[in-house]
N, C-alpha and C positions, 0 to 999 in steps of 0.2 A: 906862530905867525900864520895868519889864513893867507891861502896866494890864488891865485887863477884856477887853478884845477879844484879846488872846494864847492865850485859852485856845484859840480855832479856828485848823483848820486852813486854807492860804489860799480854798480853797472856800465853805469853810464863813462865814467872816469876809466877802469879800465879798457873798453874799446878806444876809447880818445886818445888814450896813454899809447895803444899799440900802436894805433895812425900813425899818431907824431912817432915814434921810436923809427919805424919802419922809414916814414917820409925827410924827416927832420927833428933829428935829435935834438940840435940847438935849439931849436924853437922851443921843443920840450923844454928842456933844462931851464929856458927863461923864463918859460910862463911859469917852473915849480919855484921861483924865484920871486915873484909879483903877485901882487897882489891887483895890480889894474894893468894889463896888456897895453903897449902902446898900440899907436895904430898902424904901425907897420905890421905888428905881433897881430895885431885881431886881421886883419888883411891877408897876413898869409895864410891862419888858420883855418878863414872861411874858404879862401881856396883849398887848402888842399881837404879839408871835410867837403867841401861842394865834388871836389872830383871824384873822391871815394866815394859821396852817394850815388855819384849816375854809372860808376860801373857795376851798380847792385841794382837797375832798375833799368827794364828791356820785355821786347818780347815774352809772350804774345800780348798782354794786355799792358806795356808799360806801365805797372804797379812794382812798387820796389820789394826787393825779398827782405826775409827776416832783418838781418844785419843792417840793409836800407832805410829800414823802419826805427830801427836805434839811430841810427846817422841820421835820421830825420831831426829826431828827436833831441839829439848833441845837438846840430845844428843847431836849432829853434833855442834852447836853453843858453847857449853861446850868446848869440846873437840879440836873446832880450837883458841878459845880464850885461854885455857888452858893445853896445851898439855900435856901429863906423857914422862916423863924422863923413865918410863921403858916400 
């Protein structure tokens, strides 16, 4: 069964994978479960990927570090695979 997390690559999957463990297991455990996130599930997960990238992006030039730059990147891949209705 393909589910939500297939659409990264394995790079990309496991930083997503530790977000969610650390922030919200349950969330994990649903998405490894679906194959199409409702939209509660994509809603929360752009939140909590949105907050994780802005504590990787700061002083002096607000450019994100290494990790920011993967978070970018989840985000962006999320969010075209998964678009929000709101």
């Amino acid at each position: 069964m393909t589910t939500s997390l297939d659409i990264f690559e394995p790079n990309h999957r496991e930083l997503f994978m530790s977000v969610l463990e650390v922030r919200d297991q349950e969330l994990l455990a649903s998405l490894g479960d679906t194959a199409d996130p409702t939209e509660d599930q994509r809603r929360r997960v752009l939140e909590i990927l949105s907050e994780e990238f802005t504590r990787h992006v700061g002083p002096p030039d607000w450019e994100p570090d290494e990790r920011g730059k993967v978070l970018d990147d989840i985000l962006g891949i999320f969010l075209l695979r998964f678009p929000s209705a709101s």
